[in-house]
N, C-alpha and C positions, 0 to 999 in steps of 0.2 A: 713413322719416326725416323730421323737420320741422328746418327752418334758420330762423334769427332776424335780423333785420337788424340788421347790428352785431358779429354772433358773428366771431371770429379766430379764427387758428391762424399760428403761426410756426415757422421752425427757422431757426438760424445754423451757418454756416459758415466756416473759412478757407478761402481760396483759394490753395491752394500751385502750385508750378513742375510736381510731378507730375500736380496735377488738369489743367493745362493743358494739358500732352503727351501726359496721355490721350486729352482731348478731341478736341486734335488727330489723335490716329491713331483713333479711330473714327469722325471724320468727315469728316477727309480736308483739314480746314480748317488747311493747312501757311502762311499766312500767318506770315510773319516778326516783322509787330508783336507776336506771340504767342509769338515760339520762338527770336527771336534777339535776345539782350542788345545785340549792337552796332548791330543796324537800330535793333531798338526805341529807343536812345539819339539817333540823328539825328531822329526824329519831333518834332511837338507834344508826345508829354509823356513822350519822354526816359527811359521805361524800358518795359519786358512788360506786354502788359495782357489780363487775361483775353477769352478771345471771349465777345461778348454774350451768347450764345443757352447759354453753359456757364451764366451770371448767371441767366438767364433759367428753366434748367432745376431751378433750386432750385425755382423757386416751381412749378415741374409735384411737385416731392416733397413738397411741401405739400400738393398737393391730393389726389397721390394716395396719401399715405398719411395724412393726418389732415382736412383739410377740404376735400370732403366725404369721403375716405377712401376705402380700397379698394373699386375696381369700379369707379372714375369714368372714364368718357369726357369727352376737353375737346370740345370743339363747334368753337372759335375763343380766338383769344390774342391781343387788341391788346398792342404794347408800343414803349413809348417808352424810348430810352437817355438815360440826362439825363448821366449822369457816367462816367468809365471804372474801372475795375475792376483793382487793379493786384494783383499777385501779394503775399499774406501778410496781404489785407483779410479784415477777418470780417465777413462778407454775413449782413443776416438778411433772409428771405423773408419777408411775411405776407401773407396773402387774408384779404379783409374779406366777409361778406356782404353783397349791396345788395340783392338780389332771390332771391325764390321760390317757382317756378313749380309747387306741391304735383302739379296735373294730369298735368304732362309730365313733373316730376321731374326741373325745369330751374333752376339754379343760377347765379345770375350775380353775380360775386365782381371785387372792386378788388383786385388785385396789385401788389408795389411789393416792391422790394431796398432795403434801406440798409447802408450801411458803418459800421463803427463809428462816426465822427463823426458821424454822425447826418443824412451824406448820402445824400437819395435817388439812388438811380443806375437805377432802373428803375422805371417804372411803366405799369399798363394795366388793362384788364379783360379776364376769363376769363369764356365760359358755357361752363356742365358741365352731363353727363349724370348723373345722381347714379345711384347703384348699386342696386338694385332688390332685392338679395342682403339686405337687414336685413329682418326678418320686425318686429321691435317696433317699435312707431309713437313717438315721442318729442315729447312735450308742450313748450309752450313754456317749462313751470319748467326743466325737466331741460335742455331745450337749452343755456340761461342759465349754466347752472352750468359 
């Protein structure tokens, strides 16, 4: 596989009440700001707000279903929460490529969430293990495209 500096990939998402309580029972993360209308009302911002790392986890399905794509190993995940995440936002994930490591087959990608307004609400950088499974070598035209 060859990566380009520059190259994207995104998905978007809503964020509904049941991704939330999923979240919540697979990870055990029963905070209230997350699962109860009346806490979450007396808080800073007065209603449900998605858990971070549910935000967060889009952008692992970025990676690892489109850039760099199945097979990836992450290495590390910096991430900055900048904004909160309320229930019925439509999040889009994108990873940017900054670097590429051809030798080790090391990938190092700018991550970031926005809401539909056009607010960032997450951002950081990912290095990946890219997937060793692609037998065709891919030139810098065809990356591009």
């Amino acid at each position: 596989m060859y990566f380009l500096e520059g190259q994207q990939a995104s998905m978007t998402r809503r964020v509904t009440a049941e991704d939330v309580e999923r979240f919540a029972d697979i990870t055990g993360d029963n905070n209230p700001l997350h699962l109860d209308p009346a806490f979450a009302a007396t808080t800073r911002f007065k209603r449900r707000i998605a858990h971070g790392l549910l935000t967060a986890s889009y952008v692992s399905a970025v990676l690892g279903s489109q850039l760099p794509g199945p097979g990836t190993i992450y290495l590390s995940q910096s991430i900055t929460f900048k904004a909160p995440v309320f229930l019925g936002d439509e999040i889009t994930a994108r990873a940017t490529v900054l670097k590429y490591r051809a030798d080790k087959h090391i990938l190092t990608l700018r991550t970031e969430c926005v809401n539909q307004d056009g607010v960032t609400v997450l951002e950081g950088q990912a290095v990946c293990l890219t997937s060793d499974i692609a037998s065709d070598e891919v030139g810098p035209a065809e990356a591009a495209s």
